[in-house]
N, C-alpha and C positions, 0 to 999 in steps of 0.2 A: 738566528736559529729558530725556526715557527717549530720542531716538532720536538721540544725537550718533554721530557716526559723523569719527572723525582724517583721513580720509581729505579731510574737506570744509575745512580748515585751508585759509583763504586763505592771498596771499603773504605773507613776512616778510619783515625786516631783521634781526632782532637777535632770538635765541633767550636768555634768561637762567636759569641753572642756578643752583637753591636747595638745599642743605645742608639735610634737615631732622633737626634731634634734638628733644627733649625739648616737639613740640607734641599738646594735645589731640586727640582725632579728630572730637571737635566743631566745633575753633578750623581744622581744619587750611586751609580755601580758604580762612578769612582769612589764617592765616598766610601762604599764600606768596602771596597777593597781596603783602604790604604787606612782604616779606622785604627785604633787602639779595641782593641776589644773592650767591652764591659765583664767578661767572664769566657774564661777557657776551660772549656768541659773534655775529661777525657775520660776512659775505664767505661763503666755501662752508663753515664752521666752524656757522656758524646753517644753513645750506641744509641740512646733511648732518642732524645733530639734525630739523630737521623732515622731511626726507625719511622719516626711520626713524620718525617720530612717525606721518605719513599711513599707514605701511604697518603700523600695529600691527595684528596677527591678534587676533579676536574670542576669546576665551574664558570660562570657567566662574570665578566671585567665589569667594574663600573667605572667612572669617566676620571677617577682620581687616582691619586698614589699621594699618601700620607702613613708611612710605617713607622711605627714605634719602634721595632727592629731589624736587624741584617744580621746572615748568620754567613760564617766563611765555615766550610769542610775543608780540612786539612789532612792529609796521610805523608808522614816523613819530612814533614814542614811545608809540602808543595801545597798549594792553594788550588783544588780540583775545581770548586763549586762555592761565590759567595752569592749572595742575591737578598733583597731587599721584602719585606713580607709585609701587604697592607689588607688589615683582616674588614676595612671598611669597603675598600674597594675589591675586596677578592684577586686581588695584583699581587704577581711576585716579577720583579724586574733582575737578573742576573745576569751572572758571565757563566759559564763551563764551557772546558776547554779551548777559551781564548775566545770564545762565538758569546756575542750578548745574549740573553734570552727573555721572552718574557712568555710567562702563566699564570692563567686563571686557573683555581682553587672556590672550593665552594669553604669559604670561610667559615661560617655555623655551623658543619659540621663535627660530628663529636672529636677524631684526629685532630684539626684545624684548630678547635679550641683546647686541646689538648697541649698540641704543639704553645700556643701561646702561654699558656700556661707555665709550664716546663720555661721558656723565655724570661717570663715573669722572675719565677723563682731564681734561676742562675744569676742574675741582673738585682733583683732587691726594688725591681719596678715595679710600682703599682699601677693602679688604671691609670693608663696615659691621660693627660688632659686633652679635650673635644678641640681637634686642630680649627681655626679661627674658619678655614672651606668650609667646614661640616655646622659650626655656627650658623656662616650666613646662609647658607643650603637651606637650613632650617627655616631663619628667619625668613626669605622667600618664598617657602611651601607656605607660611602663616600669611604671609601677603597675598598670593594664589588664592586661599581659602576665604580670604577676606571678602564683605561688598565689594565690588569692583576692583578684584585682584588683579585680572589680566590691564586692564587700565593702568594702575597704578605701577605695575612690571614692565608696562611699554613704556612709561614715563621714565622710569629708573633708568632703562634700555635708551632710550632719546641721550638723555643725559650725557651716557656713559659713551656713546658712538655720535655727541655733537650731531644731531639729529636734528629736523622742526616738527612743531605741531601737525600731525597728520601723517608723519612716515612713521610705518610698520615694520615690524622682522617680517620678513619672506615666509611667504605660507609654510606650515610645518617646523619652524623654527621656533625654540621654547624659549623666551627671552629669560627664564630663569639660567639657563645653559650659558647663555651668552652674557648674560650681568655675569656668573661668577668664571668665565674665562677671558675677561676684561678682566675685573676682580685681584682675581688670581691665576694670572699666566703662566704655563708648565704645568698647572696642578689638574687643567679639565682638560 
């Protein structure tokens, strides 16, 4: 489904907030389908959650999906709307109505943080810890920055694709991109 749009979220009952650690990014809309929930919000408790759900701002994907939560919308026990929320990568990965979906959200903004927020508290979760992608991401841009970053990243890159001495990534290709989708496969 490319043109879901939160905004069109019928009514609900019962919003249910999922804790996610340690699932694939392939597995992930099964996973929070079939989740236990961490907390089921109902009364203005569910209303406020989908309120801030309708009003997520559109923004720009980045290359991952690491979410600390999945929320399922529920009205009369049916399962309308669950999907997966990653506030690093601006991703949300879902189902509605039987159709997968996926949406970019400008995550920093004030709803977005909002919404997170709200998740936090229902859950009893504090700042997720920096998933191990967003680590080495980091430690790469410090490599970049280095004397001879790009060197030392085409090295890593040889390495990692059994390479020799003297072969390059293809013009235009970031060997930081490609160490961390060797790295970690499904997550770039």
């Amino acid at each position: 489904m490319d043109d879901y749009v939160p905004s069109l979220l019928p009514a609900v009952s019962v919003v249910e907030v999922i804790v996610i650690r340690d699932v694939d990014i392939d597995d992930i809309r099964e996973a929070v389908a079939v989740a236990t929930p961490s907390a089921a919000l109902c009364d203005e408790n569910a209303q406020r959650i989908a309120a801030l759900w309708r009003r997520l701002p559109v923004g720009e994907p980045a290359r991952c999906h690491s979410p600390p939560f999945g929320l399922r919308f529920l009205e009369r026990g049916i399962i309308l709307c669950h999907a997966s929320l990653c506030w690093k990568c601006n991703n949300i990965f879902g189902e509605a109505n039987g159709e997968a979906f996926a949406y970019s959200f400008d995550a920093q903004a004030s709803i977005s943080q909002e919404l997170l927020n709200e998740c936090r508290l229902a859950t009893g979760e504090s700042e997720p810890p920096v998933h191990p992608y967003f680590e080495r991401s980091a430690e790469l841009d410090q490599i970049m920055q280095s004397p001879y970053g790009m060197e030392k990243l085409t090295t890593i890159w040889r390495e990692h694709y059994g390479m020799h001495e003297g072969q390059f990534p293809q013009s235009g290709v970031d060997p930081r991109w490609e160490i961390l989708r060797k790295e970690f496969p499904g997550t770039s």
